[in-house]
Biopython code that builds the backbone (N, CA, C, O; Angstrom):
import numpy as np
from Bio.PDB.StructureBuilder import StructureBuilder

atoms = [
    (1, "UNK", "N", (-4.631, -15.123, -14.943)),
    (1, "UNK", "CA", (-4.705, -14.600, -13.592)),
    (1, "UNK", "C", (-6.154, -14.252, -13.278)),
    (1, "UNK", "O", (-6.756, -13.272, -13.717)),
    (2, "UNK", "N", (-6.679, -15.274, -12.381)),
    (2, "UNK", "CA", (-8.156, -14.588, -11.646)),
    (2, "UNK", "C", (-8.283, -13.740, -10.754)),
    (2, "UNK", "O", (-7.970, -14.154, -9.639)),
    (3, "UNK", "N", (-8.749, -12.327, -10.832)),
    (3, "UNK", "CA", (-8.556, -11.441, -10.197)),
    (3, "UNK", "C", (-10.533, -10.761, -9.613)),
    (3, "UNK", "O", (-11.569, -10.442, -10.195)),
    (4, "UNK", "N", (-10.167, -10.837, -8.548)),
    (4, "UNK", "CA", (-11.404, -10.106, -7.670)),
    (4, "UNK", "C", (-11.306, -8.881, -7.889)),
    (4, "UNK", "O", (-10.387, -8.070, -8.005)),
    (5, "UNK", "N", (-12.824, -8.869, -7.943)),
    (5, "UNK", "CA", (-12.822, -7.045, -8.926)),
    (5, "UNK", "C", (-12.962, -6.442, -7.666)),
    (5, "UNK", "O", (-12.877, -5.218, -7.768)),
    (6, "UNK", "N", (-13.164, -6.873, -6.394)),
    (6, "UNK", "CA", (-13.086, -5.807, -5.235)),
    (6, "UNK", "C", (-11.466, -5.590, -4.800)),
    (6, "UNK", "O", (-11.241, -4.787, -3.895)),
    (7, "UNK", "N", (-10.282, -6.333, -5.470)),
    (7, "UNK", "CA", (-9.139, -6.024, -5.399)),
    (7, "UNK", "C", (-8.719, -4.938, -6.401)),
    (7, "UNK", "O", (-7.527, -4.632, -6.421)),
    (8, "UNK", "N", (-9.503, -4.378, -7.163)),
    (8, "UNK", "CA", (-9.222, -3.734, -8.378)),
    (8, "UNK", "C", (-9.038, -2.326, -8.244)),
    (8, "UNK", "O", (-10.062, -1.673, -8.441)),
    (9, "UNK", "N", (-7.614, -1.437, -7.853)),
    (9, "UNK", "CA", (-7.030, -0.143, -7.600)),
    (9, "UNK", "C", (-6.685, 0.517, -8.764)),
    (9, "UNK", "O", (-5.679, 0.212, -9.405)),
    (10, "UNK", "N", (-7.747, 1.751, -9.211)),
    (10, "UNK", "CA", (-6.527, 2.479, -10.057)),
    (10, "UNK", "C", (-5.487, 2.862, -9.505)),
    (10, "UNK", "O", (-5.255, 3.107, -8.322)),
    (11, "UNK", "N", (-4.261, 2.952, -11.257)),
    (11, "UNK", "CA", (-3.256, 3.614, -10.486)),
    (11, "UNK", "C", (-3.459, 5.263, -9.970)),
    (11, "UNK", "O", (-2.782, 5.711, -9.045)),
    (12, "UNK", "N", (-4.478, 6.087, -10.696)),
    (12, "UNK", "CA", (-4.424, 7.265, -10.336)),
    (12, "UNK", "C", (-4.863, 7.261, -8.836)),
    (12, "UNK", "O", (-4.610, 8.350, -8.321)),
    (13, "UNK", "N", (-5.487, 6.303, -7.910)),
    (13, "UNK", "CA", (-6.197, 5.953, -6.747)),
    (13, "UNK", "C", (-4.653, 5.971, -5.901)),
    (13, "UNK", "O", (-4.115, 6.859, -5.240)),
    (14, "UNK", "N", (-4.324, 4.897, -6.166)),
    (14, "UNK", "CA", (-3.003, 5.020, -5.703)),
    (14, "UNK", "C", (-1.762, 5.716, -5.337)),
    (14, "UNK", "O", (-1.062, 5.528, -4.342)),
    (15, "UNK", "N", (-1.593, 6.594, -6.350)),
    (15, "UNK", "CA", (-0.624, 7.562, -6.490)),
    (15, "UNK", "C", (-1.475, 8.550, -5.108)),
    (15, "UNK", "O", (-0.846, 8.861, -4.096)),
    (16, "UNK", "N", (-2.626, 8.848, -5.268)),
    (16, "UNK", "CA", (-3.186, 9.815, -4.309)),
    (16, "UNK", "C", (-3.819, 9.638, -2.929)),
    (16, "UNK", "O", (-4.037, 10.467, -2.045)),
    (17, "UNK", "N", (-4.017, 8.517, -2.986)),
    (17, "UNK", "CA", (-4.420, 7.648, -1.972)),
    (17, "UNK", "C", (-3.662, 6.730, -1.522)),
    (17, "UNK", "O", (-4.403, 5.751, -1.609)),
    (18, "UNK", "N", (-2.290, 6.214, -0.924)),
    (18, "UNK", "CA", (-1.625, 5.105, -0.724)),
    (18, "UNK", "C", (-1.980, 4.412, 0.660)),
    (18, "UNK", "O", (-1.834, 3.212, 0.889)),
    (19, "UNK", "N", (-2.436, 5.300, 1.487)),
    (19, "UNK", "CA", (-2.504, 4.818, 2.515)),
    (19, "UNK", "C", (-4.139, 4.072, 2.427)),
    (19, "UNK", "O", (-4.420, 3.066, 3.078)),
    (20, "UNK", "N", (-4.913, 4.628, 1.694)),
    (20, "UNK", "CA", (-6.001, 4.033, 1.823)),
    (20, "UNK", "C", (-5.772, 2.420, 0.886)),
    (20, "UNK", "O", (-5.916, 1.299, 1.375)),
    (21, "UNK", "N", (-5.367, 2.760, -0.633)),
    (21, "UNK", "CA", (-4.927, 1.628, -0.986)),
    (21, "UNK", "C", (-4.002, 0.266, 0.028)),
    (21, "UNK", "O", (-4.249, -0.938, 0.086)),
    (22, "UNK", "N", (-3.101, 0.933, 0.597)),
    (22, "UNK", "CA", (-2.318, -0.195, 1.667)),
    (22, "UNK", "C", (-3.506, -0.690, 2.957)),
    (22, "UNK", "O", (-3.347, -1.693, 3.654)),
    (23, "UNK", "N", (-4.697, 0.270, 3.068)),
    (23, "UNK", "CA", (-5.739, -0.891, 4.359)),
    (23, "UNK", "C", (-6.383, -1.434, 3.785)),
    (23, "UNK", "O", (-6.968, -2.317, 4.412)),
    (24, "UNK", "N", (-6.806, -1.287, 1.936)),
    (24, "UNK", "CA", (-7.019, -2.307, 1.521)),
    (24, "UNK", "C", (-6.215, -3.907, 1.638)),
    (24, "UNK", "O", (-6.649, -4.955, 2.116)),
    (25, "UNK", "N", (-4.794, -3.578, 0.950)),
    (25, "UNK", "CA", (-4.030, -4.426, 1.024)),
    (25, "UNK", "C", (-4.425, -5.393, 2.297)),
    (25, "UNK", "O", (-4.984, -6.490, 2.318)),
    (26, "UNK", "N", (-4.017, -4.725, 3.137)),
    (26, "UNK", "CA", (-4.471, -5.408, 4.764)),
    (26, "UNK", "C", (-5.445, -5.885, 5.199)),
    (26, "UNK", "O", (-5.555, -6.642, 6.164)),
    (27, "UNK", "N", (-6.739, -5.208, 4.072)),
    (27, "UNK", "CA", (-8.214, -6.043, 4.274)),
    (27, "UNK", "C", (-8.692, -7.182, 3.491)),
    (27, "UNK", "O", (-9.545, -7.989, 3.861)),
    (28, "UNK", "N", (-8.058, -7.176, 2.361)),
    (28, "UNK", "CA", (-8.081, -8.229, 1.031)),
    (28, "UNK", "C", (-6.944, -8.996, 1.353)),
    (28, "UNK", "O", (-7.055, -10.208, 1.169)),
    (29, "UNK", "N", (-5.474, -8.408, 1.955)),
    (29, "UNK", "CA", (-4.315, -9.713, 1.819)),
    (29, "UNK", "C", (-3.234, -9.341, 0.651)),
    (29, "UNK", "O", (-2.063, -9.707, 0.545)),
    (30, "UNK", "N", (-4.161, -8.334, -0.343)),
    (30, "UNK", "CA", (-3.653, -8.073, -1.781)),
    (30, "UNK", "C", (-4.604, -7.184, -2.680)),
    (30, "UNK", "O", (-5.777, -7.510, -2.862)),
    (31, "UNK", "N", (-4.163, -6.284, -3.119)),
    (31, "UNK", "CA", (-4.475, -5.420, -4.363)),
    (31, "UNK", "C", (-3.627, -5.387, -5.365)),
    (31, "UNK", "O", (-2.414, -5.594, -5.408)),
    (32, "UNK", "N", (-4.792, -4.961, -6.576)),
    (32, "UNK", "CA", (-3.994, -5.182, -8.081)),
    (32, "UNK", "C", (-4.402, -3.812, -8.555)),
    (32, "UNK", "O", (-5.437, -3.241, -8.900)),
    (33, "UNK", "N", (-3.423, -3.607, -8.449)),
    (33, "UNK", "CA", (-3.769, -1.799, -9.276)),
    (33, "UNK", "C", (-3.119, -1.733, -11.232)),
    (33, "UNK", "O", (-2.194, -2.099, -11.956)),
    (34, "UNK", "N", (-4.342, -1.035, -11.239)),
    (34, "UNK", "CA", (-4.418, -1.308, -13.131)),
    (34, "UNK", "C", (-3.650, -0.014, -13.515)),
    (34, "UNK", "O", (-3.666, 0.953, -12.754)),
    (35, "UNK", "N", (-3.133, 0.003, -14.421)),
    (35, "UNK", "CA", (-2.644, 0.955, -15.214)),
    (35, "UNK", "C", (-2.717, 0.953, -16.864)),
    (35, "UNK", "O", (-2.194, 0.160, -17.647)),
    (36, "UNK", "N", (-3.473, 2.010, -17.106)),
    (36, "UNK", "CA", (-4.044, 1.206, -18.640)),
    (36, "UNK", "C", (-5.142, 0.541, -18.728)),
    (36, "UNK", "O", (-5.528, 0.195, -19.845)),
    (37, "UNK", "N", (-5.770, 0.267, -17.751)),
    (37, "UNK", "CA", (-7.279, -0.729, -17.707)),
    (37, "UNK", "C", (-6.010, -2.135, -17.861)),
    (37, "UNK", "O", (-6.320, -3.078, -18.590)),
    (38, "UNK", "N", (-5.161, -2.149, -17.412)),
    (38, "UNK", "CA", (-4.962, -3.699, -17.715)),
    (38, "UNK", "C", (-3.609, -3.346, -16.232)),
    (38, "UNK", "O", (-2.996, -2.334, -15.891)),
    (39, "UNK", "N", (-3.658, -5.122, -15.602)),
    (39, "UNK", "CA", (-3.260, -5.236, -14.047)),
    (39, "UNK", "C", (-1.431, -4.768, -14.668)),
    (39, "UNK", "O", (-0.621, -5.095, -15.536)),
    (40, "UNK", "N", (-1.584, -3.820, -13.518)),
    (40, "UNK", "CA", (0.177, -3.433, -13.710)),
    (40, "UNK", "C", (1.115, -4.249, -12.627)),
    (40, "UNK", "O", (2.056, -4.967, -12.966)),
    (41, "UNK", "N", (0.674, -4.005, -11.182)),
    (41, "UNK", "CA", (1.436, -3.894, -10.361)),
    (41, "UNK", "C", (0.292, -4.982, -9.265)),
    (41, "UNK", "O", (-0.755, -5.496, -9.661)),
    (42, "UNK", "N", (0.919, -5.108, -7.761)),
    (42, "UNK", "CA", (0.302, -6.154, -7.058)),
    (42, "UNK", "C", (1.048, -5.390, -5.630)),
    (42, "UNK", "O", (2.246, -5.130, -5.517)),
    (43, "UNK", "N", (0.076, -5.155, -4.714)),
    (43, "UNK", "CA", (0.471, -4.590, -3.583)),
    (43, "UNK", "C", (0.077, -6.174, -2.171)),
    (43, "UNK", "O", (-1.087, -6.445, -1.877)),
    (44, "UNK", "N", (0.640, -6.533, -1.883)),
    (44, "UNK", "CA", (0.545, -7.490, -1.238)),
    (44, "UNK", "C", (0.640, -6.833, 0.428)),
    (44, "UNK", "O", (1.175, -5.738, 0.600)),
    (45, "UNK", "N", (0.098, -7.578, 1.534)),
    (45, "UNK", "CA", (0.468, -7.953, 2.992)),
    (45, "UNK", "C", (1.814, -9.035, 3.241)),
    (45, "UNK", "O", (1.635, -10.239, 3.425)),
    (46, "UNK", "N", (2.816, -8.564, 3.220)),
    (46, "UNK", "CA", (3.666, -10.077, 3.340)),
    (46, "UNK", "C", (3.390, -10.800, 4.972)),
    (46, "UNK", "O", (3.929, -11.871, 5.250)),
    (47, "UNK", "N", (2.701, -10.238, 5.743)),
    (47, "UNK", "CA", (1.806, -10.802, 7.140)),
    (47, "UNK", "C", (1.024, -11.889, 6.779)),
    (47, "UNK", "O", (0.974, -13.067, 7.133)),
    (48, "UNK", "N", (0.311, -11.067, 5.832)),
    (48, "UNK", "CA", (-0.698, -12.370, 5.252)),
    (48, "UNK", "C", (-0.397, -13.359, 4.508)),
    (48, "UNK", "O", (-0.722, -14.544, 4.589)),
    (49, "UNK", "N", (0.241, -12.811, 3.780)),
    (49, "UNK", "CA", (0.590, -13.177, 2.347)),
    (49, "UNK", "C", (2.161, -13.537, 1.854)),
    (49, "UNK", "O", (2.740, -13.182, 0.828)),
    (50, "UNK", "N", (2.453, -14.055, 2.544)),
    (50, "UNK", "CA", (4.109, -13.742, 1.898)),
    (50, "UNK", "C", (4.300, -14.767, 0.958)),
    (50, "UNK", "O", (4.756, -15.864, 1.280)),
    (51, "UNK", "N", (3.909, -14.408, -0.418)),
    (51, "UNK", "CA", (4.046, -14.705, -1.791)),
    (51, "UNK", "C", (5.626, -14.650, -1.984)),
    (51, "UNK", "O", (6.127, -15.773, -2.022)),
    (52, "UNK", "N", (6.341, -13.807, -2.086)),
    (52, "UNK", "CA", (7.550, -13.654, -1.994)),
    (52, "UNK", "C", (8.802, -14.945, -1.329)),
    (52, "UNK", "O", (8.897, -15.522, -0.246)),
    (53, "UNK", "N", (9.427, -14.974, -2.322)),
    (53, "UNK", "CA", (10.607, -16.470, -1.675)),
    (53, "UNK", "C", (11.705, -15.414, -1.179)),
    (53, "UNK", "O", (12.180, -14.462, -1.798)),
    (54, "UNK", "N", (11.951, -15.833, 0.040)),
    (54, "UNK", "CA", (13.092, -15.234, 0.757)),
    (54, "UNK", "C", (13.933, -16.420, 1.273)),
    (54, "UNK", "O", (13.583, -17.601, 1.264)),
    (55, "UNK", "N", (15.180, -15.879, 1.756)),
    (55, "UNK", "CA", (15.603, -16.819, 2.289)),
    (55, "UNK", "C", (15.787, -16.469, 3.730)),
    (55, "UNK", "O", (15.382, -15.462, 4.312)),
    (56, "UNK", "N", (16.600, -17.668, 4.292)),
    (56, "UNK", "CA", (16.751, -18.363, 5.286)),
    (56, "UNK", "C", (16.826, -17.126, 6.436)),
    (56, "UNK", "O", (16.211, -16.985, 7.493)),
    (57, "UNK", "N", (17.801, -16.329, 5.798)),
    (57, "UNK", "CA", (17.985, -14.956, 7.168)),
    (57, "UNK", "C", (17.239, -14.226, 6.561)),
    (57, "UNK", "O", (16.897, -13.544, 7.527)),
    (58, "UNK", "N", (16.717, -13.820, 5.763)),
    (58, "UNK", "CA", (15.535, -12.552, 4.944)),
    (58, "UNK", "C", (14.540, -13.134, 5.954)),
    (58, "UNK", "O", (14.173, -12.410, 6.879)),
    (59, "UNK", "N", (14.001, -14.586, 5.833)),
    (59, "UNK", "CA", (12.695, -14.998, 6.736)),
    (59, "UNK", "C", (12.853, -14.895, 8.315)),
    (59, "UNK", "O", (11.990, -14.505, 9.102)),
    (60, "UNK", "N", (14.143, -15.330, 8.611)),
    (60, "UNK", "CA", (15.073, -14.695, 10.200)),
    (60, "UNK", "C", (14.585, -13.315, 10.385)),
    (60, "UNK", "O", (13.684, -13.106, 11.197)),
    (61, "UNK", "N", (15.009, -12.536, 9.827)),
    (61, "UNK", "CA", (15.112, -11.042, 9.502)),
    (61, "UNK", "C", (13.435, -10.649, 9.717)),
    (61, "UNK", "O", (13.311, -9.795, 10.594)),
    (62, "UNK", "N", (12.537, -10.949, 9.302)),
    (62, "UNK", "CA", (11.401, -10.706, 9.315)),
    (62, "UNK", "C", (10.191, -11.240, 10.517)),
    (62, "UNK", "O", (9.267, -10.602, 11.021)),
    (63, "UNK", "N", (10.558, -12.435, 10.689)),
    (63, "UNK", "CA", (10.260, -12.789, 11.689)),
    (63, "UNK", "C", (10.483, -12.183, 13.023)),
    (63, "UNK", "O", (9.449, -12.148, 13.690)),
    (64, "UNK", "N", (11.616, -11.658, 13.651)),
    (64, "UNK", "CA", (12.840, -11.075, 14.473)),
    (64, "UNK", "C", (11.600, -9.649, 14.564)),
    (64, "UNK", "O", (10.727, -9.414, 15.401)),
    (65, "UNK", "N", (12.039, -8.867, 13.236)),
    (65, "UNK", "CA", (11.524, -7.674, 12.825)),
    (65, "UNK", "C", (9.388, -7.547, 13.828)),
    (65, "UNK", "O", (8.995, -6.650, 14.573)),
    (66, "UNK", "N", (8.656, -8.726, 13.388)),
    (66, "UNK", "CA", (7.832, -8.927, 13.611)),
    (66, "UNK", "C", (7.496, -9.327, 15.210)),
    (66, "UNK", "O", (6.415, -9.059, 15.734)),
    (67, "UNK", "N", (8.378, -9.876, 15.759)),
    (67, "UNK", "CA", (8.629, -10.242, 17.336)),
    (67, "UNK", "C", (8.641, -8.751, 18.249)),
    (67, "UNK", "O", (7.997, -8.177, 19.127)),
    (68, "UNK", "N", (10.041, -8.546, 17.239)),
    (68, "UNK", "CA", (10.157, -6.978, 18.530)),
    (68, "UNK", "C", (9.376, -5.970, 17.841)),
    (68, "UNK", "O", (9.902, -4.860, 17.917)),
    (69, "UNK", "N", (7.925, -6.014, 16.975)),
    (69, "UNK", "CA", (7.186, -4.997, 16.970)),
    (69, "UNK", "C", (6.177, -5.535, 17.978)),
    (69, "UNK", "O", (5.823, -4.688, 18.798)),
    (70, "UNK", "N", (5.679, -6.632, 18.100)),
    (70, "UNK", "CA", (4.778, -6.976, 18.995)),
    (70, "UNK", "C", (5.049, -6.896, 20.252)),
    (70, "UNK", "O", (4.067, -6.633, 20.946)),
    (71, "UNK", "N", (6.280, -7.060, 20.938)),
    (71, "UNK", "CA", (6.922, -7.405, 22.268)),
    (71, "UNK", "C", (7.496, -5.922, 22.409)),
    (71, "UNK", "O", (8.214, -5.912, 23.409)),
    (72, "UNK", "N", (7.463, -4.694, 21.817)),
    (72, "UNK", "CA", (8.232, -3.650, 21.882)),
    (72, "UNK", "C", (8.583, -3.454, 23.781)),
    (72, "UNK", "O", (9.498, -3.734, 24.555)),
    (73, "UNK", "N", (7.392, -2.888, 23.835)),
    (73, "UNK", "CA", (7.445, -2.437, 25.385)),
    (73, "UNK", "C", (7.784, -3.445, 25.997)),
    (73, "UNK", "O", (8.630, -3.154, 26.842)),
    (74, "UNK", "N", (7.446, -4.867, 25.979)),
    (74, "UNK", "CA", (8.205, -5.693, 27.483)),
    (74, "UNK", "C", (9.495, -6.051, 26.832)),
    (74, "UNK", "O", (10.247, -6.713, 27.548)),
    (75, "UNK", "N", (9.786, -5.855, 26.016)),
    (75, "UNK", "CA", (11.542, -5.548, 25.596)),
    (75, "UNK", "C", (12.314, -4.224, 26.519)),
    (75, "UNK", "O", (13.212, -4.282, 27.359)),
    (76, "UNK", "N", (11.647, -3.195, 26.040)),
    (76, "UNK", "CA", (12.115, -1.927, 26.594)),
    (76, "UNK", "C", (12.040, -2.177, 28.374)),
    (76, "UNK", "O", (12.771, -1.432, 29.028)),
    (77, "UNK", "N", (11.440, -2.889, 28.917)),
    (77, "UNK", "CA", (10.776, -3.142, 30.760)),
    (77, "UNK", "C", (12.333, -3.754, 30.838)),
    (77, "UNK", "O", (13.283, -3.057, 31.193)),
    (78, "UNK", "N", (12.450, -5.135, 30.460)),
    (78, "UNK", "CA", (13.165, -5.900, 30.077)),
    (78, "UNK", "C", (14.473, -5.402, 30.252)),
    (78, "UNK", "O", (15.084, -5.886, 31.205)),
    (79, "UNK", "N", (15.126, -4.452, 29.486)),
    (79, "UNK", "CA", (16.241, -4.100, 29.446)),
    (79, "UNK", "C", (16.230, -2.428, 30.546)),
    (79, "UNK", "O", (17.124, -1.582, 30.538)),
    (80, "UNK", "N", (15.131, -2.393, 31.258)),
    (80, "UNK", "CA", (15.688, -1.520, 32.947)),
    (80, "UNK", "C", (16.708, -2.374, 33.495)),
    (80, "UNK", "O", (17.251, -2.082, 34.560)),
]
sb = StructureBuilder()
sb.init_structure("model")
sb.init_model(0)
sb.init_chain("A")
sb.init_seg("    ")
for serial, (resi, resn, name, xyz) in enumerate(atoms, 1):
    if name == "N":
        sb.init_residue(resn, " ", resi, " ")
    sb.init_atom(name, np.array(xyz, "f"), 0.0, 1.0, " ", f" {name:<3s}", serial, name[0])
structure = sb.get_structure()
């Protein structure tokens, strides 16, 4: 695994910091937070990144999810 050392989160960073760790996520795409000096865990963007196999309605489901966060308000106009 080739890993960018500007992706590189302790876990103690993490535990205390999540929110800063997650605008990483969002600025890299992905962080690897170490535990032990060696990679534990992998915080991904699934926006960016969707590494993850889903299926057919999980990707429905997310997509959908992603529509009516963007469209919120002319949804809400919409249904006056």
């Amino acid at each position: 695994m080739n890993i960018n050392t500007n992706q590189i989160v302790p876990i103690s960073e993490a535990n205390q910091n999540f929110s800063h760790v997650a605008r990483e996520a969002d600025r890299l795409g992905s962080v690897i937070i170490f535990k032990g000096n060696k990679p534990k865990y992998k915080l991904i963007n699934l926006e960016q990144n969707a590494e993850i196999e889903m299926t057919d309605d999980e990707k429905i489901d997310f997509v959908a999810a992603r529509i009516l966060k963007k469209y919120h308000k002319a949804f809400e106009e919409l249904a006056k």
